[in-house]
N, C-alpha and C positions, 0 to 999 in steps of 0.2 A: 772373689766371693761367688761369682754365679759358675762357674769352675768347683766348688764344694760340692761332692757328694751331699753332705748335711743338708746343704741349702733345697737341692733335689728334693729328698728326702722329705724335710718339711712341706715345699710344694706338694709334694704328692699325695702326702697325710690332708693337707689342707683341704683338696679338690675331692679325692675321697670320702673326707667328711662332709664335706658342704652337698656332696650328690648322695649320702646316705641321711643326712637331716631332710633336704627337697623330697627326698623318695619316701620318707617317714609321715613328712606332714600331708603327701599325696595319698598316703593309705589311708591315714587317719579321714583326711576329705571323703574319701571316696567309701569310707565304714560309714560316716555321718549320712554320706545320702543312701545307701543302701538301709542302715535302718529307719532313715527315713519314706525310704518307700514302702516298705513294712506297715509303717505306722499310718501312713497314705492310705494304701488298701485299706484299712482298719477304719479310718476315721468317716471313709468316703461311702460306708455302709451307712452312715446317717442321713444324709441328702435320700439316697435311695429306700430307709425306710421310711422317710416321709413321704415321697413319692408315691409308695404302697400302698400306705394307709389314707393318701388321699384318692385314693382311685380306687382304695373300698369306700370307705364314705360316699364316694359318688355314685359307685356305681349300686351300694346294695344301701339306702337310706333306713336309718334305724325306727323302728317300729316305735321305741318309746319319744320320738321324736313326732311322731304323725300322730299321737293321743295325745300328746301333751305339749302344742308347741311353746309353751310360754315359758319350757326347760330350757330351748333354744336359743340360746345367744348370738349376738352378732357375725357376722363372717370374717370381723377383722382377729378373732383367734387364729382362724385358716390361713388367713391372707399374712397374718405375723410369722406361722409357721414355715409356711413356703418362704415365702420373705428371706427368714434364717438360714433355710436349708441352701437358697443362691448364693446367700453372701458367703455360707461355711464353703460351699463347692471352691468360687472363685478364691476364697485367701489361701485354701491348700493349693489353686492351681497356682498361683504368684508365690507361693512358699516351694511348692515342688522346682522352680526355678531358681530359685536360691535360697534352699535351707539353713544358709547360716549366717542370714542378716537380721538385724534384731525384729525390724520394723515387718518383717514377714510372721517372723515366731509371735508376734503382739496380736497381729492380725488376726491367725488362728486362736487363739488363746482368748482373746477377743470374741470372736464370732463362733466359736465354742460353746461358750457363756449363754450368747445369746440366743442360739439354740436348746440350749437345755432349758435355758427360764421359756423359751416359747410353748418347748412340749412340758413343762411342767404346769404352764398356765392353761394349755389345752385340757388335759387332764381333769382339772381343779372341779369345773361344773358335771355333775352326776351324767347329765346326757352324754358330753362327749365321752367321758370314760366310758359308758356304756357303748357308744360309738366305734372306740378303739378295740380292736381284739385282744382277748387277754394274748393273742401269739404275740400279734406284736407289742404290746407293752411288755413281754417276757423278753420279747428278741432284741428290744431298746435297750432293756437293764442288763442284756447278757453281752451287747456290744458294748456298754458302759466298761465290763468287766474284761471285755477280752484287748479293750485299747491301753489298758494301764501296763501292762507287761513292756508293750511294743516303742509306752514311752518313758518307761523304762530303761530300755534297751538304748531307744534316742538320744535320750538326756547323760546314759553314762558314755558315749561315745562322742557325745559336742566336751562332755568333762573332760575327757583322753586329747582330745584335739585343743581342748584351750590351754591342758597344761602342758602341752607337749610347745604349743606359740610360745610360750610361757617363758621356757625353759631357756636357760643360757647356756652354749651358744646358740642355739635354733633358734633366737629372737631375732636374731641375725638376717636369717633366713628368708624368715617368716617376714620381716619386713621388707627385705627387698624383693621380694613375689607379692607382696599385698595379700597375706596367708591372716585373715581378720578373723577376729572370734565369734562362736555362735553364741547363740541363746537358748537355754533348756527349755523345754515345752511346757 
């Protein structure tokens, strides 16, 4: 039997295959974190135009603020903002280290949320709108716009990768490399 050409044959289709599934499900890995760093750049403009706009506030204080301070609300709007903007920072840095565990992708998605409800509540009282630059509440809504493409882009590349684990024989593969499935954004 191990004398059969055939038998060869089979072996070597076998090894063949099993190193073009490994090599398939490494691209697809390696497409995920690339548009995940894509989407990275993108997300990570919101940390920094908090950053912005709190270092205009501070540093140029609004005139309808100094005649009327009774518009002026408490500092824990600021302090929620910034707040968000660390916690947004930190879960893309623990996601950027592994973009395709669930409990990463929750995190951002998560801490996401709680950024947009932060500068949505900053906004709400007339003063701080007046506060905020129409630039940067222009360049907040156009960063809103420019991140959906990139997850996008994300979400159909964890889709290409979960059905490829998926797929038989490559489940094969997939599990004996520990090749686990991501989470869309």
């Amino acid at each position: 039997m191990l004398s059969s050409g055939w038998f060869w044959l089979m072996v070597a289709i076998g090894v063949f295959w099993a190193l073009g599934a490994y090599n398939r499900l490494m691209r697809l890995r390696a497409q995920v974190q690339q548009c995940f760093d894509a989407l990275e750049r993108q997300l990570l403009q919101f940390p920094e135009l908090v950053q912005q706009l709190l270092s205009e506030v501070v540093s140029a204080p609004v005139a309808a603020w100094r005649s009327d301070p009774s518009q002026m609300q408490d500092a824990s709007h600021w302090s929620r903002l910034q707040e968000s903007a660390r916690q947004f920072a930190m879960a893309l840095a623990r996601m950027h280290e592994h973009p395709l565990q669930a409990q990463s992708v929750e995190q951002v998605r998560q801490t996401q949320g709680e950024l947009q409800s932060a500068w949505d509540a900053l906004l709400e009282p007339q003063a701080y709108r007046l506060a905020v630059s129409e630039v940067l509440q222009q360049r907040w809504l156009a960063q809103l716009l420019l991140v959906q493409p990139d997850t996008e882009r994300f979400n159909q590349a964890i889709d290409q990768y979960n059905q490829a684990i998926d797929e038989f024989p490559a489940v094969l593969i997939a599990r004996l490399y520990r090749f686990t499935p991501g989470r869309p954004l």
